[in-house]
N, CA, C and O atoms as a GROMACS GRO file, in nm:
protein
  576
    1UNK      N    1  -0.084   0.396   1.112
    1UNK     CA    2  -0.014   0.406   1.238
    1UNK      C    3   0.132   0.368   1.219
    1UNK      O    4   0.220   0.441   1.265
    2UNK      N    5   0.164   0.254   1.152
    2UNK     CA    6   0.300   0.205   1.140
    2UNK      C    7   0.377   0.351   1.058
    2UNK      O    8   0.476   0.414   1.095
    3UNK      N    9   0.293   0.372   0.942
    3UNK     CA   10   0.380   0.444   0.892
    3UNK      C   11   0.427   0.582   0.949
    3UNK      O   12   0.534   0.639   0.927
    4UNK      N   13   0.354   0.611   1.005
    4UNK     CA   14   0.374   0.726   1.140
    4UNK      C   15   0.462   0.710   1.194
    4UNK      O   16   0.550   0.794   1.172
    5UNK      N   17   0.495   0.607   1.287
    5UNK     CA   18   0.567   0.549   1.335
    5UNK      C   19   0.736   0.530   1.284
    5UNK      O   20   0.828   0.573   1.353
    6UNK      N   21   0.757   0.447   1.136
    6UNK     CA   22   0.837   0.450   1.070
    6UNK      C   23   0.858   0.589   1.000
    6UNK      O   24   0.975   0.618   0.972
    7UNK      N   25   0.764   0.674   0.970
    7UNK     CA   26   0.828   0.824   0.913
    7UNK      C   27   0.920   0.883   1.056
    7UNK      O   28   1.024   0.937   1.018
    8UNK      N   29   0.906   0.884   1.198
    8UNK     CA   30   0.929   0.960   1.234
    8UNK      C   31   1.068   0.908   1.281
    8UNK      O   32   1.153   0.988   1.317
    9UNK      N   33   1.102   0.708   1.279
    9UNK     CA   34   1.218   0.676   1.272
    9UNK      C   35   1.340   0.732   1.182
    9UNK      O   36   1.450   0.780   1.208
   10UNK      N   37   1.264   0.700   1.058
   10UNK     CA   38   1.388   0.725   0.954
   10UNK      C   39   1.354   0.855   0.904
   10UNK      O   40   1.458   0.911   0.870
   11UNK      N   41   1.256   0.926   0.886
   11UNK     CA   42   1.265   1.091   0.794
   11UNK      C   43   1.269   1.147   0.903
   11UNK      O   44   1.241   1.262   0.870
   12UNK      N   45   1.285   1.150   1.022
   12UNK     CA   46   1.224   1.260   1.132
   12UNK      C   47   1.142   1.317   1.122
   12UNK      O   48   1.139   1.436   1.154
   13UNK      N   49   1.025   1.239   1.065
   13UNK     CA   50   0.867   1.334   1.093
   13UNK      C   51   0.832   1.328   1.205
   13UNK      O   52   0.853   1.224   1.268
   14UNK      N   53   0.752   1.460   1.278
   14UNK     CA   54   0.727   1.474   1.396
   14UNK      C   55   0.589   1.364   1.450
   14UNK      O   56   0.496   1.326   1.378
   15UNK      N   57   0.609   1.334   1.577
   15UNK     CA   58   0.444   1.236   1.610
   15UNK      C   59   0.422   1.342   1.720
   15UNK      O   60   0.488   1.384   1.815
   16UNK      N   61   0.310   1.366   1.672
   16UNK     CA   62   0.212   1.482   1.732
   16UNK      C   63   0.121   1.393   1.845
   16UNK      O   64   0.133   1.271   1.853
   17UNK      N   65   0.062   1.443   1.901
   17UNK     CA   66  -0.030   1.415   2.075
   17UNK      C   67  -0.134   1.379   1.955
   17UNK      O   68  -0.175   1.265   1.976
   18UNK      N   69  -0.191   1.432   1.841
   18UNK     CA   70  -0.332   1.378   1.819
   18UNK      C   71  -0.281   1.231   1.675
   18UNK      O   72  -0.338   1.130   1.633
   19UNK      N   73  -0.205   1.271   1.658
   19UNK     CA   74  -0.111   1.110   1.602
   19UNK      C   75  -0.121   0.994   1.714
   19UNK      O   76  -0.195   0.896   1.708
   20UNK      N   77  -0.024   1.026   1.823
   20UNK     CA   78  -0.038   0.916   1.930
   20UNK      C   79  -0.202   0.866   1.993
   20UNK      O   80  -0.198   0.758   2.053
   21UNK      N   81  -0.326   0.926   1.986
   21UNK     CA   82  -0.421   0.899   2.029
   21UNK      C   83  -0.522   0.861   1.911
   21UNK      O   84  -0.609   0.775   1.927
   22UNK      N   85  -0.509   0.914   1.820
   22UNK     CA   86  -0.548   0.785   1.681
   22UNK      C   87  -0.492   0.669   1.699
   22UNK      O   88  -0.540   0.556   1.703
   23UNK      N   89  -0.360   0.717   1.712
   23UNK     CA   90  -0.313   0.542   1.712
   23UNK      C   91  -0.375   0.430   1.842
   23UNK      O   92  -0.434   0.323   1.829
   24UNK      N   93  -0.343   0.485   1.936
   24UNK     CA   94  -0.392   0.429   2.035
   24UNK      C   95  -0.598   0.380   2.004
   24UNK      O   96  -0.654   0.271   2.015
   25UNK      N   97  -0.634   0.472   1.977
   25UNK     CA   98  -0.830   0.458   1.955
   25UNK      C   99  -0.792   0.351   1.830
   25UNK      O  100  -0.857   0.247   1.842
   26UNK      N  101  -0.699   0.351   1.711
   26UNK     CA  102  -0.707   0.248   1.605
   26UNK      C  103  -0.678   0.140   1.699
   26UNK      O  104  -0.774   0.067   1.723
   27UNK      N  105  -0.605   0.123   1.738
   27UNK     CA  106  -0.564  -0.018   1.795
   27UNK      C  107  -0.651  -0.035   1.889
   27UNK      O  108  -0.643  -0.153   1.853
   28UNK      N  109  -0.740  -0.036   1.990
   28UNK     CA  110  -0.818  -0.045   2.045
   28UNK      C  111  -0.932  -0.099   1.968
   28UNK      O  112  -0.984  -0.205   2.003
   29UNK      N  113  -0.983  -0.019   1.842
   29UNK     CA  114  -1.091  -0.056   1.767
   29UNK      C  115  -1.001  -0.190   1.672
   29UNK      O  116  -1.089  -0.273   1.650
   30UNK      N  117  -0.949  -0.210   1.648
   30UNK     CA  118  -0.881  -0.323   1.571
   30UNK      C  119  -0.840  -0.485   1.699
   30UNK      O  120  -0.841  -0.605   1.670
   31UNK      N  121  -0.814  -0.426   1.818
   31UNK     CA  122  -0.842  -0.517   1.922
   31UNK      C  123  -0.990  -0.632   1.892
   31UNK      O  124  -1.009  -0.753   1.874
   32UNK      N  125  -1.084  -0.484   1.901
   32UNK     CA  126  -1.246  -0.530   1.918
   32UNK      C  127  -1.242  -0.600   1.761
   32UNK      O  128  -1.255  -0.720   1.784
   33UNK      N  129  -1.233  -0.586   1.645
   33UNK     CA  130  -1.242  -0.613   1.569
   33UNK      C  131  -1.168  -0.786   1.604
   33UNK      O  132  -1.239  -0.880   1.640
   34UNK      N  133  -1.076  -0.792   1.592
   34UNK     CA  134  -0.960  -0.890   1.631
   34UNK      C  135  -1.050  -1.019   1.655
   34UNK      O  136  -1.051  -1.126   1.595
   35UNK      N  137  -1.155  -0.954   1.804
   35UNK     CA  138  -1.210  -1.122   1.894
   35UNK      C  139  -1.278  -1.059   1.842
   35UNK      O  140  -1.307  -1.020   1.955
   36UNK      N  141  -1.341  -1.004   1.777
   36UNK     CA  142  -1.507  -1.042   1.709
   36UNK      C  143  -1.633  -1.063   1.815
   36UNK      O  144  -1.729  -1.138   1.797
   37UNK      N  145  -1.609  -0.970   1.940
   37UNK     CA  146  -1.719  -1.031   2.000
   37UNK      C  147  -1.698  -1.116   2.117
   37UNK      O  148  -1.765  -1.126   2.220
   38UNK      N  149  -1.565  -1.187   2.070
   38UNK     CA  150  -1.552  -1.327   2.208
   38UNK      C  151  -1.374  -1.269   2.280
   38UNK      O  152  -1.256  -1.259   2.247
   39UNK      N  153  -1.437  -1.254   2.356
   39UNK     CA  154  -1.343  -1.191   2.514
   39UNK      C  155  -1.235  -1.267   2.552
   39UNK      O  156  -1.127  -1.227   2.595
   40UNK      N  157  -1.284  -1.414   2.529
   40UNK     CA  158  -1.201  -1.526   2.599
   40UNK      C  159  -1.078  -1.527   2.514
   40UNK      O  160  -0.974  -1.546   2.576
   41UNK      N  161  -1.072  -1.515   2.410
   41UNK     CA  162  -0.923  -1.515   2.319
   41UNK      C  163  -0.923  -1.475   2.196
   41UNK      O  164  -1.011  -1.486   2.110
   42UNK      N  165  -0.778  -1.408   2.188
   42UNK     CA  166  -0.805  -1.371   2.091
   42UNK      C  167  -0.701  -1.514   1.908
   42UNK      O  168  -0.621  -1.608   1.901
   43UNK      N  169  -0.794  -1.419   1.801
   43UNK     CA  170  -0.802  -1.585   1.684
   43UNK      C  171  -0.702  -1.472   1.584
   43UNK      O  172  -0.725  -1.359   1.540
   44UNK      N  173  -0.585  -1.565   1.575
   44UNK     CA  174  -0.508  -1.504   1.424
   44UNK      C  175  -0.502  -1.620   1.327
   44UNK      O  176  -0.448  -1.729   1.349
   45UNK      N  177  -0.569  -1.580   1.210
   45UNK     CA  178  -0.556  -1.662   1.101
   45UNK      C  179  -0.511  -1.640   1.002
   45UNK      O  180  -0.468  -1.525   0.998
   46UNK      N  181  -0.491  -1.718   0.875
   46UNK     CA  182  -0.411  -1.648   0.761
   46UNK      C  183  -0.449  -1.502   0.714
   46UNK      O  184  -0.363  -1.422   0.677
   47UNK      N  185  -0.568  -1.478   0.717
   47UNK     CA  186  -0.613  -1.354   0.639
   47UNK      C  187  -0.512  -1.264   0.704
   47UNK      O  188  -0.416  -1.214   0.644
   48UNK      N  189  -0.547  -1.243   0.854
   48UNK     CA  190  -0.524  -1.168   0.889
   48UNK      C  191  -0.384  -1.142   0.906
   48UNK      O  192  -0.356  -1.022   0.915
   49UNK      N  193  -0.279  -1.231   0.914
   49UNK     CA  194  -0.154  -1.253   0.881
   49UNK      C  195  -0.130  -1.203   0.730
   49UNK      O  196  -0.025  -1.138   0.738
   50UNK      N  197  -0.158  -1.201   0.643
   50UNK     CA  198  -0.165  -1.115   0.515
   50UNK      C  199  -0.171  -1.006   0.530
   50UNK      O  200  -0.092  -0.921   0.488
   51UNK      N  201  -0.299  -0.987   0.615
   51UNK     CA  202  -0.325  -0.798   0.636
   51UNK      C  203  -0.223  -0.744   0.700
   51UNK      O  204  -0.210  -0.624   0.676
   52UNK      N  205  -0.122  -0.804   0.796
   52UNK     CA  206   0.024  -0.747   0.862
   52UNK      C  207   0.106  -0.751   0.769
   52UNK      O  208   0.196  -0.668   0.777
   53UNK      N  209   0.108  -0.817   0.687
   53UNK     CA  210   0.266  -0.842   0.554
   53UNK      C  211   0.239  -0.708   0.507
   53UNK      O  212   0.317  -0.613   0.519
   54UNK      N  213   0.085  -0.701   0.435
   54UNK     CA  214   0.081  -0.622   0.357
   54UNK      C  215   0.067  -0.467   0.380
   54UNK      O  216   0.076  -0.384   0.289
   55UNK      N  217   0.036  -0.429   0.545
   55UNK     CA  218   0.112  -0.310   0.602
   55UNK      C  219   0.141  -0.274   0.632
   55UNK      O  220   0.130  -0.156   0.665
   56UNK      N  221   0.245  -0.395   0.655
   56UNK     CA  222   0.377  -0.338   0.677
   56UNK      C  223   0.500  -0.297   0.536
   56UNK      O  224   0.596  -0.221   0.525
   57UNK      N  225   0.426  -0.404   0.439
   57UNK     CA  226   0.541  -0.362   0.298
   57UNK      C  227   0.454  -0.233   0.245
   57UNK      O  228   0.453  -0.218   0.123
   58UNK      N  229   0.395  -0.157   0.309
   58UNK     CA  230   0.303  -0.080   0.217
   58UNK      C  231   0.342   0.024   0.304
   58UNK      O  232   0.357   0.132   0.248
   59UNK      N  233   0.361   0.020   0.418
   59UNK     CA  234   0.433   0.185   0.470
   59UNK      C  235   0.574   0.154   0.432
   59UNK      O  236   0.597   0.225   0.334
   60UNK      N  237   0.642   0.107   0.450
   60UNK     CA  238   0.814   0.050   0.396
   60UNK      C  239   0.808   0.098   0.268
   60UNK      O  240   0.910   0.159   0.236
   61UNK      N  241   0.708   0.091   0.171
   61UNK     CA  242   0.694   0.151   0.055
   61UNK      C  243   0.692   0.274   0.066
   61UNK      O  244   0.795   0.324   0.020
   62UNK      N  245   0.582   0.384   0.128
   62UNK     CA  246   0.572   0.515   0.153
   62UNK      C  247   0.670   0.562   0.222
   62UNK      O  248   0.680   0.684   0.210
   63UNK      N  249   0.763   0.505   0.303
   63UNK     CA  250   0.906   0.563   0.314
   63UNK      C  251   0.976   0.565   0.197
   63UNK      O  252   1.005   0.665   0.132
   64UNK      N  253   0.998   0.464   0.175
   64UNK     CA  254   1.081   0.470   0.046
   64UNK      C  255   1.034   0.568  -0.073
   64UNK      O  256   1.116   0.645  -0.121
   65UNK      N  257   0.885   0.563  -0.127
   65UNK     CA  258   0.886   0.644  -0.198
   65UNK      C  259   0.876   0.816  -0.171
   65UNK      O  260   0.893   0.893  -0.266
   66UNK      N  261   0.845   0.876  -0.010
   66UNK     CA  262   0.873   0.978   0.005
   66UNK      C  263   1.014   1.023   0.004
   66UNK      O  264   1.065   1.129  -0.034
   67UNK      N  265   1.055   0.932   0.048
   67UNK     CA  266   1.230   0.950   0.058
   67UNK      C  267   1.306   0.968  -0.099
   67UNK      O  268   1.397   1.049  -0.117
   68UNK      N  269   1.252   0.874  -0.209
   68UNK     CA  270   1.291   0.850  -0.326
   68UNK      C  271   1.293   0.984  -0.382
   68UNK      O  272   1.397   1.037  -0.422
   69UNK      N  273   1.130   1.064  -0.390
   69UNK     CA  274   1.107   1.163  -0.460
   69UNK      C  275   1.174   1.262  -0.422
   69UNK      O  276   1.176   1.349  -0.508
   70UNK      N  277   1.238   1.290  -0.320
   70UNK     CA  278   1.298   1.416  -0.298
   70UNK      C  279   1.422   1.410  -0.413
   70UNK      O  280   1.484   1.512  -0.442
   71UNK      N  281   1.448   1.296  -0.466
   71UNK     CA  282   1.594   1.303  -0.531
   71UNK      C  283   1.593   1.226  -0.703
   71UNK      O  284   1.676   1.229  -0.794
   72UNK      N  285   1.459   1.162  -0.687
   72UNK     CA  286   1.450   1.083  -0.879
   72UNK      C  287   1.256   1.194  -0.880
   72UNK      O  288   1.183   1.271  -0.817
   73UNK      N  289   1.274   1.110  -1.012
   73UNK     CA  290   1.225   1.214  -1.080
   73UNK      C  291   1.082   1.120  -1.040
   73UNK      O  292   1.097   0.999  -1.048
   74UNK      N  293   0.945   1.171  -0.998
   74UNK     CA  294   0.805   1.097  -1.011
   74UNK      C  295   0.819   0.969  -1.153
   74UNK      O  296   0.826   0.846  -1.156
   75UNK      N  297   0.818   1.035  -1.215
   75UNK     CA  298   0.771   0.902  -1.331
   75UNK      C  299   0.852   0.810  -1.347
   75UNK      O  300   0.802   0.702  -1.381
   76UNK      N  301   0.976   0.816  -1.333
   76UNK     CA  302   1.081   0.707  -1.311
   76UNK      C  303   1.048   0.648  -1.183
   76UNK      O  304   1.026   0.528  -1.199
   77UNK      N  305   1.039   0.678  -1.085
   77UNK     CA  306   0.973   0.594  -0.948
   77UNK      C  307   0.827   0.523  -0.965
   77UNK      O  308   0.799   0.428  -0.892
   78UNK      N  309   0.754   0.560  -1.040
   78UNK     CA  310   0.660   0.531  -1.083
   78UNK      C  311   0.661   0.388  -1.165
   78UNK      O  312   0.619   0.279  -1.126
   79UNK      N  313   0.721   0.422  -1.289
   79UNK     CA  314   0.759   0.325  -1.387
   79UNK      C  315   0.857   0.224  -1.340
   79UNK      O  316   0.858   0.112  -1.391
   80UNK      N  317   0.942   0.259  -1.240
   80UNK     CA  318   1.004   0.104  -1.154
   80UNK      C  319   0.891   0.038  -1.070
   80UNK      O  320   0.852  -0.074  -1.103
   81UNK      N  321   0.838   0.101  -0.967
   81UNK     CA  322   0.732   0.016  -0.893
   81UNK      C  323   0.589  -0.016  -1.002
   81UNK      O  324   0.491  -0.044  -0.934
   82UNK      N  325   0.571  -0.017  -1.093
   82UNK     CA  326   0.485  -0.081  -1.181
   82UNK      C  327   0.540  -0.188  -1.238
   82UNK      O  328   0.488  -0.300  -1.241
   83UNK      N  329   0.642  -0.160  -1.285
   83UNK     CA  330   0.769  -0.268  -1.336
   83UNK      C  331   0.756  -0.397  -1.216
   83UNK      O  332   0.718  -0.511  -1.243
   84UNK      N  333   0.780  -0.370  -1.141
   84UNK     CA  334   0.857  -0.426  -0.985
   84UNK      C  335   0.699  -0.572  -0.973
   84UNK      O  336   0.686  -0.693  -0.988
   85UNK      N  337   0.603  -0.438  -0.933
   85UNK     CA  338   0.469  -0.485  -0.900
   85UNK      C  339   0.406  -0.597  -1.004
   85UNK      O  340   0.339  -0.686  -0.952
   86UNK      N  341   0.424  -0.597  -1.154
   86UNK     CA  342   0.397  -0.638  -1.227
   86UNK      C  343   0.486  -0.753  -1.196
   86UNK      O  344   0.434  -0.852  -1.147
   87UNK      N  345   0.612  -0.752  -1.219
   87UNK     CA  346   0.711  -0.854  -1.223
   87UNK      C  347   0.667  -0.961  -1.083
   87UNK      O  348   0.704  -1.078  -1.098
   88UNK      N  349   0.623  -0.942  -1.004
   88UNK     CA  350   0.611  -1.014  -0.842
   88UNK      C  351   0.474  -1.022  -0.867
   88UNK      O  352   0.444  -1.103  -0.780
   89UNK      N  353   0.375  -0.997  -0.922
   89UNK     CA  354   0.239  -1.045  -0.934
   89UNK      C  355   0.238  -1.172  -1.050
   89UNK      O  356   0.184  -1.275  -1.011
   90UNK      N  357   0.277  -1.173  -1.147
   90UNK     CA  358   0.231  -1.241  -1.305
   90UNK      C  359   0.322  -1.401  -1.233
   90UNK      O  360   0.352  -1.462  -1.335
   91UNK      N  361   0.360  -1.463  -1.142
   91UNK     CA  362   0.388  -1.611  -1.105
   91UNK      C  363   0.279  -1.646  -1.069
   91UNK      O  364   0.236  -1.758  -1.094
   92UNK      N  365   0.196  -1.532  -0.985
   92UNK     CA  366   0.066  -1.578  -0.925
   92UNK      C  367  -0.039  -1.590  -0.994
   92UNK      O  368  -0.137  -1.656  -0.959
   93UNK      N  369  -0.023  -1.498  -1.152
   93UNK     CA  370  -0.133  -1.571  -1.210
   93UNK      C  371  -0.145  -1.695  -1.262
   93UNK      O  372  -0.259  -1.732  -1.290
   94UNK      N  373  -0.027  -1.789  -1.289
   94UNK     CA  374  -0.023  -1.908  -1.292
   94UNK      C  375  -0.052  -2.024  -1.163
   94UNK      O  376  -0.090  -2.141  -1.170
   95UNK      N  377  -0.017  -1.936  -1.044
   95UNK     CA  378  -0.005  -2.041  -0.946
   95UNK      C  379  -0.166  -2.032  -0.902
   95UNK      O  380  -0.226  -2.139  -0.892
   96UNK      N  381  -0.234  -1.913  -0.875
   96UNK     CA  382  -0.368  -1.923  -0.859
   96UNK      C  383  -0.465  -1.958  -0.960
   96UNK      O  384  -0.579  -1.961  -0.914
   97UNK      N  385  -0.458  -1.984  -1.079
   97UNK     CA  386  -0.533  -1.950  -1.199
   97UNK      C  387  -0.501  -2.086  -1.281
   97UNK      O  388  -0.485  -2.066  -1.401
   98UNK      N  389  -0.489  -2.220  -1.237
   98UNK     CA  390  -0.444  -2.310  -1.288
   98UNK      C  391  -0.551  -2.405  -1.359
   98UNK      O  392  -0.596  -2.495  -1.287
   99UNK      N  393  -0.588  -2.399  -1.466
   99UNK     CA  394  -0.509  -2.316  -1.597
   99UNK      C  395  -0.536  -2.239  -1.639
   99UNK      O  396  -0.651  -2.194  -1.647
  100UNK      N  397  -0.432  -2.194  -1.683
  100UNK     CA  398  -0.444  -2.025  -1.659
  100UNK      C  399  -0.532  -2.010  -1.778
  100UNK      O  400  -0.558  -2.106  -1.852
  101UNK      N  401  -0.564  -1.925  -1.792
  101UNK     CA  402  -0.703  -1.808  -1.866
  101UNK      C  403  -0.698  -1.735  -1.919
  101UNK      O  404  -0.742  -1.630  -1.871
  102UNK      N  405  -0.639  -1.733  -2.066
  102UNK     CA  406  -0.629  -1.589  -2.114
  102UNK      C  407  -0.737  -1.549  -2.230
  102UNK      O  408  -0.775  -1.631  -2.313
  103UNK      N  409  -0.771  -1.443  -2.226
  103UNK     CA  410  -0.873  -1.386  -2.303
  103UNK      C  411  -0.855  -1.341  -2.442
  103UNK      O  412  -0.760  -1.266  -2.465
  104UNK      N  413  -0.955  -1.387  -2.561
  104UNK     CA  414  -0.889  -1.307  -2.662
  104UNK      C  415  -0.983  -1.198  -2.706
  104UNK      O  416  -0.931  -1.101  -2.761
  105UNK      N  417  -1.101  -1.198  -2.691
  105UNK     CA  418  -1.145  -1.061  -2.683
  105UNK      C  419  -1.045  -0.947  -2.680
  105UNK      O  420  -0.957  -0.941  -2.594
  106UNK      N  421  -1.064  -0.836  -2.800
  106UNK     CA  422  -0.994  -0.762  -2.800
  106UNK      C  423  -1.023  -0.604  -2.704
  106UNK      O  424  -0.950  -0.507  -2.682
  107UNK      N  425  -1.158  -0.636  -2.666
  107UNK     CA  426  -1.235  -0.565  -2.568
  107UNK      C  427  -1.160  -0.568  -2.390
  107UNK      O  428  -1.133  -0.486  -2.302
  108UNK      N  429  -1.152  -0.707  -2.410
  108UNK     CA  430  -1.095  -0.738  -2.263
  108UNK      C  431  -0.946  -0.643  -2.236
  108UNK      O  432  -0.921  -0.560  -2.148
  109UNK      N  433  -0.872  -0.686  -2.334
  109UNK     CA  434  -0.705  -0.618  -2.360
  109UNK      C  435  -0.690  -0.450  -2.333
  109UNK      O  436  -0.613  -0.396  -2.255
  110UNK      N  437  -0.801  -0.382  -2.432
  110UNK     CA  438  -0.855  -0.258  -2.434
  110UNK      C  439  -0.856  -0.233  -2.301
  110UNK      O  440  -0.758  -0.177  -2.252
  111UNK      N  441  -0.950  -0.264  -2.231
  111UNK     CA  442  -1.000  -0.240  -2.105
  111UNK      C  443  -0.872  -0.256  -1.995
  111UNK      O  444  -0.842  -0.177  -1.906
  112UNK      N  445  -0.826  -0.347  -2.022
  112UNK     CA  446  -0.672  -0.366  -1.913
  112UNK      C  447  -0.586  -0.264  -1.932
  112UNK      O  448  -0.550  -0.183  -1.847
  113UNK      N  449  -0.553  -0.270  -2.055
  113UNK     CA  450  -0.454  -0.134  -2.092
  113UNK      C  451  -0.519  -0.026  -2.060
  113UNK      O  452  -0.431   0.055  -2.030
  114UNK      N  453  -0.669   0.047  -2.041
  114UNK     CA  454  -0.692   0.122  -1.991
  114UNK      C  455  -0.678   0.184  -1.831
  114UNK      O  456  -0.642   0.284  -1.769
  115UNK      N  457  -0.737   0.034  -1.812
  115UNK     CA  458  -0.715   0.060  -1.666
  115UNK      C  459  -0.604   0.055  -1.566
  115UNK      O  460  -0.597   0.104  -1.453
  116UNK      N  461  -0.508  -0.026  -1.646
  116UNK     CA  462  -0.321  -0.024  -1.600
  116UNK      C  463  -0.261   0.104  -1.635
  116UNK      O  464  -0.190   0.152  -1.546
  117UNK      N  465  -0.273   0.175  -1.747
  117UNK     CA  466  -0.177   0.317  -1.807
  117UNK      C  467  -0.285   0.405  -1.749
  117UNK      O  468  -0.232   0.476  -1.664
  118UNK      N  469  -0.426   0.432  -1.761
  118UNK     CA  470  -0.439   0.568  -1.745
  118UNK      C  471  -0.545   0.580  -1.563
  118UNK      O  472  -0.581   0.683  -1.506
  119UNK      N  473  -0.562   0.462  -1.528
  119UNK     CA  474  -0.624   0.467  -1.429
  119UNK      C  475  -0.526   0.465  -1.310
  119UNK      O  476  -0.502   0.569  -1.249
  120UNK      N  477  -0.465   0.342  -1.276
  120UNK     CA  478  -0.362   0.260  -1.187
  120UNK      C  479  -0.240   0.367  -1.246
  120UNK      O  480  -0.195   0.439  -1.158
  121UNK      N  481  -0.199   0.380  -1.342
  121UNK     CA  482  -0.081   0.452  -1.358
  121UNK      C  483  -0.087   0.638  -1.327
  121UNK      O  484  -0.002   0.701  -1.265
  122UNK      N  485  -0.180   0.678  -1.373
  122UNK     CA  486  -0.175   0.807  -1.370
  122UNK      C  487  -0.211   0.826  -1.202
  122UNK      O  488  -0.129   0.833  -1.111
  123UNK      N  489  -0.281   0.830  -1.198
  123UNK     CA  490  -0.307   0.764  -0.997
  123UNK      C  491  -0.190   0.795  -0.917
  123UNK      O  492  -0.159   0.899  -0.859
  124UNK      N  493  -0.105   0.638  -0.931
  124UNK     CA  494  -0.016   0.665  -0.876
  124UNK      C  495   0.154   0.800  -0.900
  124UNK      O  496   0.241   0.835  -0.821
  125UNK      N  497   0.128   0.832  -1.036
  125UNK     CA  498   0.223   0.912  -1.089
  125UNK      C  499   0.160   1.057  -0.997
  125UNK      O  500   0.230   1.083  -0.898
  126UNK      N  501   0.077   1.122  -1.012
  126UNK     CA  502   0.002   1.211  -0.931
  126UNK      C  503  -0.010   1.208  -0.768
  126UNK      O  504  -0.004   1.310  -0.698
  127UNK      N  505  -0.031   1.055  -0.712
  127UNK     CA  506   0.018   1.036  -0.578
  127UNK      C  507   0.152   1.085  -0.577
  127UNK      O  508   0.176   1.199  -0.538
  128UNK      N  509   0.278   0.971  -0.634
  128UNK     CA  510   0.362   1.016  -0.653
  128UNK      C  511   0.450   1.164  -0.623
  128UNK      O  512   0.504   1.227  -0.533
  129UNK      N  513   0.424   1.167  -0.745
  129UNK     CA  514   0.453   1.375  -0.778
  129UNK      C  515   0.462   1.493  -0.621
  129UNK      O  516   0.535   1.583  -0.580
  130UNK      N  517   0.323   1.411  -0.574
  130UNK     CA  518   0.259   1.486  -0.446
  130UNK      C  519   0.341   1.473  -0.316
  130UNK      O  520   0.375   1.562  -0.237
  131UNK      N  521   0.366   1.327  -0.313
  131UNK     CA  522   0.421   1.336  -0.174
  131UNK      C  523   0.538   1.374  -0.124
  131UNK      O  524   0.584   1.310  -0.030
  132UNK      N  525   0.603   1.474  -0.173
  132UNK     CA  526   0.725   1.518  -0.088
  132UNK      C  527   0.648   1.653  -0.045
  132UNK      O  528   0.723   1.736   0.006
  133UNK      N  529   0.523   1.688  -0.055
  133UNK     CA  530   0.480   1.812  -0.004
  133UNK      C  531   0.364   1.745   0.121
  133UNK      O  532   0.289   1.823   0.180
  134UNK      N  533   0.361   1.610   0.149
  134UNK     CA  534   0.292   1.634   0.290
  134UNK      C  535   0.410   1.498   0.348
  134UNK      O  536   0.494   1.429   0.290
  135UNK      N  537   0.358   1.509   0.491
  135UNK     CA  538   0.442   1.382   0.594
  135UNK      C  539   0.378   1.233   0.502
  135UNK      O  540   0.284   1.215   0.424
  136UNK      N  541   0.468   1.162   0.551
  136UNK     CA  542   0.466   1.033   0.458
  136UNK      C  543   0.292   0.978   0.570
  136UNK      O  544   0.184   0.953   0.517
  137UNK      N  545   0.317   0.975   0.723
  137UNK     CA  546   0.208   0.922   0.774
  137UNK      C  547   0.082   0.999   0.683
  137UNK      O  548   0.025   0.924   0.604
  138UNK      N  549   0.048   1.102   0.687
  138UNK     CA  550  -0.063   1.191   0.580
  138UNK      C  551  -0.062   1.134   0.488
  138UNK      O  552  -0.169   1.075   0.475
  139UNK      N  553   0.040   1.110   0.369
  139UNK     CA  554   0.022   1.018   0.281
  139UNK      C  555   0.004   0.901   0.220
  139UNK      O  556  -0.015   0.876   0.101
  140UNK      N  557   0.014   0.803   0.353
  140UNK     CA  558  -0.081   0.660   0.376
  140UNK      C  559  -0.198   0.679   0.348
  140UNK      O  560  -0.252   0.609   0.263
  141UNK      N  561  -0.279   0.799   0.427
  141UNK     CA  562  -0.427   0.821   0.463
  141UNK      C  563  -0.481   0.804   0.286
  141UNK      O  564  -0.583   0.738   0.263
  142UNK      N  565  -0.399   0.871   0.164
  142UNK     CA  566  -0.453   0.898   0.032
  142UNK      C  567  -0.409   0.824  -0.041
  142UNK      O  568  -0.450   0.849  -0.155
  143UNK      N  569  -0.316   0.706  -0.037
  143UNK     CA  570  -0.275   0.600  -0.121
  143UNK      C  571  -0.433   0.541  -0.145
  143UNK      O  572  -0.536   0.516  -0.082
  144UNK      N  573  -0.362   0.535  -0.316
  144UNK     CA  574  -0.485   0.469  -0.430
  144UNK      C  575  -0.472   0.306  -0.411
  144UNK      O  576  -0.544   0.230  -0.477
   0.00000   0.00000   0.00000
C-alpha cells in the first residue's frame, strides 16, 4: 500500500479505484489483526514497530530502485545494495551473537557462498533487471 502510495508521489504512477480498495480492505484486515480479538484497545509493541521501519525502508527502496534502473545498469544497482546490505547487517552479528560464532566447516562457507551469489544474488539481479517494465506498487507484490 505505502509503496503505491509513494510510486504515485514521486514517479507519477497512477492509483487506480481497485488500488484504493485493497488498500482500504488491507488496512481494515491489519486493524483486526492489530487488537487481536480485543476491541477495547488497540497494543503497539516493538515487533510491530519493526514491521513499520521495515516497510517503510523497503518501499523507499522500490522507489529508488525503480527510479535507479531506468538510468544505471541492473548489476551495478545490485552489487551496491548487497554491498550496502551486507555493510549495515555484519555490526549485528556481533551485537546479537555475543560471542560471536564462526564456523569452520568448509561445508558451512560452501553453502553461504551459495546461497549469497547464486540464490539471494541472482534473485535480486533478475528482480532488478525487471522492474522498470511494471509500476513499482506491482513490484512490491514480487520482491524476493
Amino acid at each position: 500500500m505505502l509503496t503505491g502510495f509513494l510510486a504515485a508521489l514521486f514517479l507519477k504512477e497512477k492509483l487506480t479505484l481497485k488500488t484504493l480498495i485493497g488498500s482500504l480492505v488491507a488496512i481494515i484486515g491489519i486493524y483486526f489483526i492489530v487488537i487481536a480479538g480485543k476491541s477495547e484497545c488497540l497494543h503497539f509493541d516493538k515487533g510491530l514497530l519493526w514491521i513499520v521501519v521495515t516497510m517503510i525502508t523497503f518501499s523507499i527502496m522500490i522507489i529508488m530502485t525503480r527510479s535507479l534502473s531506468q538510468k544505471i545498469d541492473p548489476l551495478i544497482i545490485t552489487l551496491y545494495t548487497n554491498i550496502v546490505g551486507f555493510a549495515v547487517s555484519v555490526p549485528f552479528a556481533f551485537i546479537l551473537d555475543s560471542p560471536l560464532q564462526v564456523s569452520s566447516k568448509p561445508s558451512d562457507w560452501l553453502f553461504l557462498i551459495i546461497t549469497a551469489v547464486i540464490v539471494h544474488g541472482m534473485a535480486n539481479l533478475l528482480w532488478i533487471q525487471n522492474i522498470c517494465y511494471v509500476d513499482a506498487a506491482k513490484a512490491s507484490f514480487y520482491q524476493i
